[in-house]
C-alpha beads as a LAMMPS data file, in Angstrom:
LAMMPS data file: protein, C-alpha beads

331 atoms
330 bonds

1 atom types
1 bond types

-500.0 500.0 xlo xhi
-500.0 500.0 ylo yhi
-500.0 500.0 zlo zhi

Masses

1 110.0

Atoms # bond

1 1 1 -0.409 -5.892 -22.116
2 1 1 -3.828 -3.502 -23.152
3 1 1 -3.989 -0.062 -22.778
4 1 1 -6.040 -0.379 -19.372
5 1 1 -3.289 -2.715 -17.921
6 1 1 -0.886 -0.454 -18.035
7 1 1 -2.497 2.769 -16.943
8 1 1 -3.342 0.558 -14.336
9 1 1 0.344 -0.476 -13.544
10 1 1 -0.195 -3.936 -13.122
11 1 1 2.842 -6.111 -12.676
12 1 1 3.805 -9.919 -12.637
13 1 1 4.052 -9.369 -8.679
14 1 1 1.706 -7.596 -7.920
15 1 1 1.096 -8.328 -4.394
16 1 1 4.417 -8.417 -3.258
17 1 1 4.611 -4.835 -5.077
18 1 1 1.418 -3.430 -3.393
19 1 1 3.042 -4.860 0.059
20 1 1 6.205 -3.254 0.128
21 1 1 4.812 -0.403 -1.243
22 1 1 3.051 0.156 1.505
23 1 1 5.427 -0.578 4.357
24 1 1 7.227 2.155 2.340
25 1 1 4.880 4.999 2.126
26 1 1 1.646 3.880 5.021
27 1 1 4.395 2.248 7.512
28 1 1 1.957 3.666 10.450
29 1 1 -0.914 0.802 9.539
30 1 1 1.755 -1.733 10.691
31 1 1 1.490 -1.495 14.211
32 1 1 -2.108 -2.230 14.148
33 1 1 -2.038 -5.108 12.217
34 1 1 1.102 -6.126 14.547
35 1 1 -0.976 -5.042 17.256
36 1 1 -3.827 -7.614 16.199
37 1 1 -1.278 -10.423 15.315
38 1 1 0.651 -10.526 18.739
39 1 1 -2.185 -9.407 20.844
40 1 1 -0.206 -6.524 21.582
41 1 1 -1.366 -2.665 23.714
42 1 1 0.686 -0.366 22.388
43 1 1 0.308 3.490 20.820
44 1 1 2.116 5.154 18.152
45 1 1 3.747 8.598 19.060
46 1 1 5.057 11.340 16.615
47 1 1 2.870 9.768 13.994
48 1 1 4.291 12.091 11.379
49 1 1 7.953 10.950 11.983
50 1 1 6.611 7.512 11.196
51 1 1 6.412 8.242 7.519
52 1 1 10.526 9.046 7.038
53 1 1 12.606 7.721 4.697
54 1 1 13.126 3.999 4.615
55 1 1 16.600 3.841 6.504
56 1 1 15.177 5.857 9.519
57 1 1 14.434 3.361 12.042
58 1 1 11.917 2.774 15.200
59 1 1 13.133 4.490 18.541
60 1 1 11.300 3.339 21.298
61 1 1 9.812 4.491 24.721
62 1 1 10.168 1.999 27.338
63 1 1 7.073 3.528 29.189
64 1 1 3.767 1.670 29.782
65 1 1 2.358 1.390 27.134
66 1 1 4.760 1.308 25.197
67 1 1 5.378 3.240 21.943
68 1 1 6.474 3.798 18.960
69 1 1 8.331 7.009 17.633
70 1 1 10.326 5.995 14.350
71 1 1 10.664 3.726 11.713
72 1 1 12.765 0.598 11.845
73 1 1 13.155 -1.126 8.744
74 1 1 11.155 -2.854 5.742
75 1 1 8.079 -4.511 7.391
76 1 1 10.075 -5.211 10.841
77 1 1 8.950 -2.540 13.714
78 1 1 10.853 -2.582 17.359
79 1 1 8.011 -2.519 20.128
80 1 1 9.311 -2.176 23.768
81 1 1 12.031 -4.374 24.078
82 1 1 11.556 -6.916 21.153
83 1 1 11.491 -6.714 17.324
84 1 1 8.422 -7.507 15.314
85 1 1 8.502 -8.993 11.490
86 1 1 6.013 -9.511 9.186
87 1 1 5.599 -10.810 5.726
88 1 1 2.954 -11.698 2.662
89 1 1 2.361 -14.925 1.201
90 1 1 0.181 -14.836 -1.880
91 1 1 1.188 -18.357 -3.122
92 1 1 0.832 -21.336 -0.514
93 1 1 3.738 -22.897 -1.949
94 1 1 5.548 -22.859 1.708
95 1 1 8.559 -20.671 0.305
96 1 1 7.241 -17.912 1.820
97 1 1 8.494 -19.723 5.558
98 1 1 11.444 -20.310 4.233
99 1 1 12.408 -16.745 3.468
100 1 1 10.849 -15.429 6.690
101 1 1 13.576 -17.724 8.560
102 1 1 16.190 -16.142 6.335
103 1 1 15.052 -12.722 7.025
104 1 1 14.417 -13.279 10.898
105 1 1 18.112 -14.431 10.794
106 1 1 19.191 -11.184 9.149
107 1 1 17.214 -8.800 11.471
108 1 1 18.762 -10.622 14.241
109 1 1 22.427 -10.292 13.066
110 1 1 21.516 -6.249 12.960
111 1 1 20.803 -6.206 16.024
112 1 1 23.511 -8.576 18.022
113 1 1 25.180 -7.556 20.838
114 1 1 28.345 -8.385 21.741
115 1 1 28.412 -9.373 25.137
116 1 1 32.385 -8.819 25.616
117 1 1 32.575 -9.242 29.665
118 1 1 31.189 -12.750 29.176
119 1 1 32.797 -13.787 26.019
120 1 1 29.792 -14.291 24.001
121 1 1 27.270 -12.688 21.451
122 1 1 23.619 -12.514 21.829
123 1 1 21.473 -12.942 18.622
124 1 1 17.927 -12.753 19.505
125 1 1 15.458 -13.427 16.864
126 1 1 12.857 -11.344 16.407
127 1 1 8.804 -12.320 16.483
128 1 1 7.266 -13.113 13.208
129 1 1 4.294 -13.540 11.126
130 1 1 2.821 -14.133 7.943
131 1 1 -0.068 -11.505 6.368
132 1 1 -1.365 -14.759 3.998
133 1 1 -3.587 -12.873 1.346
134 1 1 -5.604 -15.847 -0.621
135 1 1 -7.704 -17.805 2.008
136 1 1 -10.833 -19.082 2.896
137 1 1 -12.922 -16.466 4.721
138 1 1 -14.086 -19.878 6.791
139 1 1 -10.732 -19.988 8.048
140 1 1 -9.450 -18.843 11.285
141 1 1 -8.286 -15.245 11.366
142 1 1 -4.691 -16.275 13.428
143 1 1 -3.717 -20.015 12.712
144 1 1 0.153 -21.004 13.215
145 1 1 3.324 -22.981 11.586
146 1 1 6.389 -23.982 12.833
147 1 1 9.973 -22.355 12.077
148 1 1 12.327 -25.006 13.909
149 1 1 16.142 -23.656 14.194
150 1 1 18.628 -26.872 14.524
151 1 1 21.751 -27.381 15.800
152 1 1 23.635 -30.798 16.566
153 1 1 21.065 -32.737 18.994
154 1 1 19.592 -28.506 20.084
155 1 1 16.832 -27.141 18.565
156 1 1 14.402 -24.164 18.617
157 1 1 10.727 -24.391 17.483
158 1 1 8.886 -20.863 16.647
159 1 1 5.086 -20.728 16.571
160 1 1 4.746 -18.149 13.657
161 1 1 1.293 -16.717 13.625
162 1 1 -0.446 -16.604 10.394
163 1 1 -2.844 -13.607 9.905
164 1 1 -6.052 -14.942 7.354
165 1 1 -6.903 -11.642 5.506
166 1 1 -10.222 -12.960 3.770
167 1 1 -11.664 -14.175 7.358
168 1 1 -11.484 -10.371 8.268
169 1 1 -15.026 -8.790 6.598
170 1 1 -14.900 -5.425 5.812
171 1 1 -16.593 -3.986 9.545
172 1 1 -13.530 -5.512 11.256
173 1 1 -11.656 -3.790 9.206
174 1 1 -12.316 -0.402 9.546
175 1 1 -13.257 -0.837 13.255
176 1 1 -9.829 -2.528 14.034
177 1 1 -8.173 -0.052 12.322
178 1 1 -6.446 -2.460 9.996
179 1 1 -5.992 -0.256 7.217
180 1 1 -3.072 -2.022 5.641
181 1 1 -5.911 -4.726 4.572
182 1 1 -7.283 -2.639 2.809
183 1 1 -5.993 -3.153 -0.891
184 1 1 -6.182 -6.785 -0.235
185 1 1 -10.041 -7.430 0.572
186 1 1 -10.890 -7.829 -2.851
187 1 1 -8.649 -10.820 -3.063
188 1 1 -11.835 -12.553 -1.932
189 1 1 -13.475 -11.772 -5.265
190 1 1 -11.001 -13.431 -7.113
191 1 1 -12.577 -16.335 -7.664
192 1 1 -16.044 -15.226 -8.117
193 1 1 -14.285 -13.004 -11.060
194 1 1 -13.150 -16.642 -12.676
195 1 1 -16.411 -17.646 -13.238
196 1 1 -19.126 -15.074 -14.132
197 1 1 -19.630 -13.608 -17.165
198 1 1 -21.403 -11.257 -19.394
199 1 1 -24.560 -13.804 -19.203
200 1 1 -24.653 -13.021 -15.469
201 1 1 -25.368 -9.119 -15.065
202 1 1 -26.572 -9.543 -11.867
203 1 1 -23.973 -11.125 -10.294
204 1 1 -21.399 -8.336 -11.813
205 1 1 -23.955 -5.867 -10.199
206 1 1 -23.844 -7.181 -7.396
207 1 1 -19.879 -7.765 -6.594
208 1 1 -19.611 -4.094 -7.863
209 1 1 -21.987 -2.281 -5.414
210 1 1 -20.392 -4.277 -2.980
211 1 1 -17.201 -3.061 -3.375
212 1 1 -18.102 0.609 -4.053
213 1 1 -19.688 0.322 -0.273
214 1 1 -16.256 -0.843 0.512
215 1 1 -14.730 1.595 -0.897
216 1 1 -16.620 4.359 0.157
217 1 1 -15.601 3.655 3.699
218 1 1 -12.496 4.359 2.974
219 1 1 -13.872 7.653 1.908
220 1 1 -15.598 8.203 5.046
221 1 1 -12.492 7.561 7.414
222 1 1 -10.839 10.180 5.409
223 1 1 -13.591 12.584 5.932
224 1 1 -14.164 11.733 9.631
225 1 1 -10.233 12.691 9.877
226 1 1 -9.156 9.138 10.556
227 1 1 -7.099 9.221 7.975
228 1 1 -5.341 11.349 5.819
229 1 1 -6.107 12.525 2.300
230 1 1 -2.538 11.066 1.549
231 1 1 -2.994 8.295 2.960
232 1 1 -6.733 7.325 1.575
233 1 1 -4.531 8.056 -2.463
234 1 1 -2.116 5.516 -1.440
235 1 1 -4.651 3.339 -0.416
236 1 1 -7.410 3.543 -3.270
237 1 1 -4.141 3.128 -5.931
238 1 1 -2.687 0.329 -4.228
239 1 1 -6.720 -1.351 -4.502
240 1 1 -6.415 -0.214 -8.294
241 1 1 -3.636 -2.379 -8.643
242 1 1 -5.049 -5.390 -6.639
243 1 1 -8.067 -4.688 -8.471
244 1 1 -6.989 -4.441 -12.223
245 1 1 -4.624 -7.837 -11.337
246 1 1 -7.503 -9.860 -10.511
247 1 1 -10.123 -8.946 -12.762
248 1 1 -7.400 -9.423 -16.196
249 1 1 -9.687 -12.176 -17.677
250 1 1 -13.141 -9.752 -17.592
251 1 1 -14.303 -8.056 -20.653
252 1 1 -12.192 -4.766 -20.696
253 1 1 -15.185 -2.441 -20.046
254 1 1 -16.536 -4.353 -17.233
255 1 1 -12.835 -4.470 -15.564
256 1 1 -12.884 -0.844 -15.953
257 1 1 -16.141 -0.838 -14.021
258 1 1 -14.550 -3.117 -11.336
259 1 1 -11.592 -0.637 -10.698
260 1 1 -13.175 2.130 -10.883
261 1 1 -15.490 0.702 -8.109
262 1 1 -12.583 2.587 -5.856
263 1 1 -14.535 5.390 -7.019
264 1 1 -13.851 9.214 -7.959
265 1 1 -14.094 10.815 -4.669
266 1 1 -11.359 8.510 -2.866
267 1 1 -8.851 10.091 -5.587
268 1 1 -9.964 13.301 -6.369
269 1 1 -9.083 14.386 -2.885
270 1 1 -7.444 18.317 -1.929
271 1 1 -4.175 17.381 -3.912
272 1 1 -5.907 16.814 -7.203
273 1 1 -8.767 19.845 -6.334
274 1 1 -5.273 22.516 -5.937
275 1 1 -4.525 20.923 -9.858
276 1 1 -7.513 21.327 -11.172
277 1 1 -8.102 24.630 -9.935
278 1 1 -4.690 25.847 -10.753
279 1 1 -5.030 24.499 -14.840
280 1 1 -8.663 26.178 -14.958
281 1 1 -7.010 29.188 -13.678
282 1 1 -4.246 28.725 -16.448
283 1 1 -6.530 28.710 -19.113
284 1 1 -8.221 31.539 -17.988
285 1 1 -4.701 33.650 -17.496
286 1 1 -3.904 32.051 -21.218
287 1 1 -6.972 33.513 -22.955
288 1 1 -6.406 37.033 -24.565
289 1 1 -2.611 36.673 -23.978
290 1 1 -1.510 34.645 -27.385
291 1 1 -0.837 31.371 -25.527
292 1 1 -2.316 28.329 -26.957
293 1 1 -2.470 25.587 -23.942
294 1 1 -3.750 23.020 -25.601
295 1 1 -0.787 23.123 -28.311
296 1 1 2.016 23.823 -25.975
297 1 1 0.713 20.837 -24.200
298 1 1 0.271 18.769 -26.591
299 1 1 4.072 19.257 -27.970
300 1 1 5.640 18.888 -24.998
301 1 1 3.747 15.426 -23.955
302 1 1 5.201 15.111 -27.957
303 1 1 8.748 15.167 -26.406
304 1 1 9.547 18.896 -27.729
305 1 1 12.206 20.598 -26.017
306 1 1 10.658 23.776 -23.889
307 1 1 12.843 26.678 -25.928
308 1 1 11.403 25.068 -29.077
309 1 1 7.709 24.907 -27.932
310 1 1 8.066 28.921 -27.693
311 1 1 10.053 29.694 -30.368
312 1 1 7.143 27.951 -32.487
313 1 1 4.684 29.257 -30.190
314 1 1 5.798 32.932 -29.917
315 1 1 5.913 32.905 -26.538
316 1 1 8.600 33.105 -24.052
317 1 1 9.718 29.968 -22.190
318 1 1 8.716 31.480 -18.596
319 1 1 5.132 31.738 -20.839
320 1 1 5.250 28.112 -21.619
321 1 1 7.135 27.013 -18.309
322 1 1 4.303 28.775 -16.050
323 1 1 1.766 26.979 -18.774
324 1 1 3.635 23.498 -18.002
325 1 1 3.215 24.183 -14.086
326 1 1 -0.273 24.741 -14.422
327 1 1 -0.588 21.581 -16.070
328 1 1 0.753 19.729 -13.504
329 1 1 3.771 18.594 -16.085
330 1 1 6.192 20.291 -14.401
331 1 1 7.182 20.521 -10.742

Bonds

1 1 1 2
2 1 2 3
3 1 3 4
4 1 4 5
5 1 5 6
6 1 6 7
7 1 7 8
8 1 8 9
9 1 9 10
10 1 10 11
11 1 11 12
12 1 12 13
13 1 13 14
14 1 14 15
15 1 15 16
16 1 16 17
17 1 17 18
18 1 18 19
19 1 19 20
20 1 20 21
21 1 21 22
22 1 22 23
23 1 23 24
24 1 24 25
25 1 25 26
26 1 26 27
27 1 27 28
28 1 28 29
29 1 29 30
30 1 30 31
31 1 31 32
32 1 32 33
33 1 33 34
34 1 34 35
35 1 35 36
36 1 36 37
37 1 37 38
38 1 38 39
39 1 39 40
40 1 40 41
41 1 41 42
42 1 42 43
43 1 43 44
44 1 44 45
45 1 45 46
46 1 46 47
47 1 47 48
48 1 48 49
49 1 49 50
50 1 50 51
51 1 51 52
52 1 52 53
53 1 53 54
54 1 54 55
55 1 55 56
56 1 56 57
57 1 57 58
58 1 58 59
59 1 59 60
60 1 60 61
61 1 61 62
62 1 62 63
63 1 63 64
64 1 64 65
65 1 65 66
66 1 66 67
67 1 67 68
68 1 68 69
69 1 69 70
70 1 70 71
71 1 71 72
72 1 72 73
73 1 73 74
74 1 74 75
75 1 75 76
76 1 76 77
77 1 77 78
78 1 78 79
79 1 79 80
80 1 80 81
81 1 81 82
82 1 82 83
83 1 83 84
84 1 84 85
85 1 85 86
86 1 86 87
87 1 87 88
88 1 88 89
89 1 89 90
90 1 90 91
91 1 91 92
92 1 92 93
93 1 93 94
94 1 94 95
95 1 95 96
96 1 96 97
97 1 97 98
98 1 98 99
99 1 99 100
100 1 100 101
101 1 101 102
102 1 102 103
103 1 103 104
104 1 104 105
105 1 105 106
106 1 106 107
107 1 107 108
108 1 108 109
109 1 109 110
110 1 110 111
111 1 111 112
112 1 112 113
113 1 113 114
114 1 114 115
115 1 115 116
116 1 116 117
117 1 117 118
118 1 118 119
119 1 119 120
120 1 120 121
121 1 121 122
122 1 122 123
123 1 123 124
124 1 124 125
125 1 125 126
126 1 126 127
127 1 127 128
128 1 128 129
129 1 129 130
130 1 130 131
131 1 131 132
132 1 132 133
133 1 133 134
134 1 134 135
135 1 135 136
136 1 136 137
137 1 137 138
138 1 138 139
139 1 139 140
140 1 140 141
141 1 141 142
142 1 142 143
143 1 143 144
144 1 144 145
145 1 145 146
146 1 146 147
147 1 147 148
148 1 148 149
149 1 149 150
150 1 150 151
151 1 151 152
152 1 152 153
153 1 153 154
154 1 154 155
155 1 155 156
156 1 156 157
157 1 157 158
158 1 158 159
159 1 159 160
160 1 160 161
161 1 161 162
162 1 162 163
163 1 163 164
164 1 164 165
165 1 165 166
166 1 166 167
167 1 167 168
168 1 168 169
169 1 169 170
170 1 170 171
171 1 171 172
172 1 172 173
173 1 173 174
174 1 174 175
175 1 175 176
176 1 176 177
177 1 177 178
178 1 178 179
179 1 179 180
180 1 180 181
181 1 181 182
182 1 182 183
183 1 183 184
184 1 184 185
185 1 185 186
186 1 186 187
187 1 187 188
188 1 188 189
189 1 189 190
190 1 190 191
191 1 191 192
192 1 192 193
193 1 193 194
194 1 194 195
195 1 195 196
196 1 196 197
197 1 197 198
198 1 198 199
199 1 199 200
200 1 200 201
201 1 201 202
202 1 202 203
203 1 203 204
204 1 204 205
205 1 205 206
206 1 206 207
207 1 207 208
208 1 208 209
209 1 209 210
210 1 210 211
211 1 211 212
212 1 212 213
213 1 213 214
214 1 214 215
215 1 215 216
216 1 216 217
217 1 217 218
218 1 218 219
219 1 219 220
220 1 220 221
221 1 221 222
222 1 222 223
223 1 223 224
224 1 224 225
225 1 225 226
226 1 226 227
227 1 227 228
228 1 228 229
229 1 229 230
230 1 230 231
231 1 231 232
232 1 232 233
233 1 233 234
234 1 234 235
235 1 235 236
236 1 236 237
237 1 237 238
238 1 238 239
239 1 239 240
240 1 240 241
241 1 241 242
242 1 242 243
243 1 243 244
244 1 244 245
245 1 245 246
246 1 246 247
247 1 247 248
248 1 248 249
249 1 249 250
250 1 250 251
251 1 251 252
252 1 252 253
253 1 253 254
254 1 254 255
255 1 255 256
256 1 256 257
257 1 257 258
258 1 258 259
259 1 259 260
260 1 260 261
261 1 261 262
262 1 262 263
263 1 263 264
264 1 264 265
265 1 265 266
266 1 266 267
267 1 267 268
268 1 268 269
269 1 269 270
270 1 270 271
271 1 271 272
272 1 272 273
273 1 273 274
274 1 274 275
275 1 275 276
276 1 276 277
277 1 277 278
278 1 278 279
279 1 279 280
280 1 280 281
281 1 281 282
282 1 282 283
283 1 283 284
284 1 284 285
285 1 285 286
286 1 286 287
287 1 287 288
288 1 288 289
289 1 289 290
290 1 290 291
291 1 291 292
292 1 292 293
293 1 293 294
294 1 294 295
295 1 295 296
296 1 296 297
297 1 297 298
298 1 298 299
299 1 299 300
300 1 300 301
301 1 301 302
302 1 302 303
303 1 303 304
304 1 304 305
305 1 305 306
306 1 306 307
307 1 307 308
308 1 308 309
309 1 309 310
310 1 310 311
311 1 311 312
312 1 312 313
313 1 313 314
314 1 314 315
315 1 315 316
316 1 316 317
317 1 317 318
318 1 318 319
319 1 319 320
320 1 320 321
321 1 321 322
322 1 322 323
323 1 323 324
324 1 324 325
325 1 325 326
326 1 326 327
327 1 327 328
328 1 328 329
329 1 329 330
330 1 330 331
């Protein structure tokens, strides 16, 4: 891979990465795409709590309408009295059913109970549905497929709802609140990516101010409050990544132009303002006090060893430690 791919951190999966990635770290846009999917009315509370660590789960208020406090697990959320799964196809090679059945089987073993009085156990399976991420935008934005569950001359069918993200444009989007599209949109340049070229300025144009406007939405939900600075990072790296995958056959500097369509003020948000200001103020501390940043920098991205950097340096190690912090290369 080039340089720019890897800054970029593009992977062989990368859809499947920037999915799980974000059911990790932006598990709150769930319930609005679930919401959307199953036609559901439902609120989140504690919105903070909803961003613990992966093995907290959902805890749920039986109140109208009902809520969600706490995370569940992986991209499966518990709303009122039933569970709610969803996965990502990026192939349509129909494995992607397969492995929802296995997974719906899974959640619903968690979550038996074991009806003693009666001598039986209840497995319920949860609902499902499938996020499918390379359609037609002429396509419906639900369709359905079948999971059928067979046993002897018994059998179960499932209508398993199938969310289109290319027939959502960009204004349904943002006024759904589907923000968990949001690295995926682009998906819908894919092809055009395939077939223009450096004999077609216009057309490169063209696809790039239209995903800078796109972009800069995101920007303006952040701003507006609607989001969090955190949360509009996550969101502008994970399109970086979505981004970078499908423009690998461009010329490198007109990728770079692509990506980079995410734009500067999407990433330099407050986080990366407090670094900034606090290397400027490091190199102002460092001037007039025998401590070379650039140098003590430099060696340690070298791989020296911090009591080495100042005994060559003449400085303490606090001296290059505090230097280090400023950098942002140490926590």
């Amino acid at each position: 891979m080039d340089d720019f791919t890897n800054d970029y951190g593009v992977s062989p999966t990368p859809f499947d990465d920037v999915f799980k990635t974000e059911c990790e770290k932006l598990r709150a846009f769930l319930v609005p795409l679930i919401k959307e999917v199953f036609g559901l009315d439902c609120t989140i509370e504690e919105g903070s709590s909803v961003q613990g660590e992966p093995s907290e789960r959902y805890l749920i208020n039986s109140t109208k309408p009902v809520s969600v406090s706490k995370r569940f697990t992986d991209s499966c959320l518990r709303i009122g009295n039933k569970l709610y799964h969803v996965e990502c196809e990026s192939q349509n090679d129909g494995s992607i059913l397969l492995r929802l059945a296995e997974y719906n089987v899974r959640i619903a073993i968690d979550n038996a109970v074991n009806d003693a009085t009666n001598d039986r156990v209840i497995i319920r399976l949860p609902e499902s549905a499938l996020l499918r991420l390379r359609s037609s935008e002429n396509n419906p934005k639900i369709s359905y497929r079948t999971i059928e569950y067979a046993y002897e001359e018994q059998s179960i069918s499932i209508k398993t709802p199938v969310m289109n993200v290319q027939a959502y444009s960009a204004d349904e989007i943002f006024e759904k609140k589907l923000y968990f599209l949001i690295p995926f949109y682009c998906i819908r340049y894919e092809k055009r990516f395939g077939h223009f070229s450096e004999t077609d300025p216009e057309e490169c144009d063209k696809i790039y101010l239209e995903l800078k406007e796109y972009y800069d939405c995101v920007y303006s939900k952040c701003v507006s409050g609607e989001i969090t600075e955190d949360e509009a990072r996550k969101l502008a790296e994970l399109s970086r990544i979505i981004l970078s995958h499908i423009t690998a056959d461009l010329d490198k500097d007109e990728r770079e132009r692509m990506v980079n369509a995410v734009g500067g003020q999407v990433l330099e948000l407050q986080e990366d303002r407090w670094i900034k200001q606090g290397i400027e103020q490091g190199l102002k501390q460092g001037i007039g006090q025998g401590i070379d940043i650039g140098k003590i920098t430099a060696r340690y991205e070298d791989g020296m060893p911090i009591d080495q950097i100042a005994a060559k340096m003449n400085n303490s190690e606090d001296e290059v430690i505090n230097v280090l912090k400023n950098a942002g290369m140490l926590n």
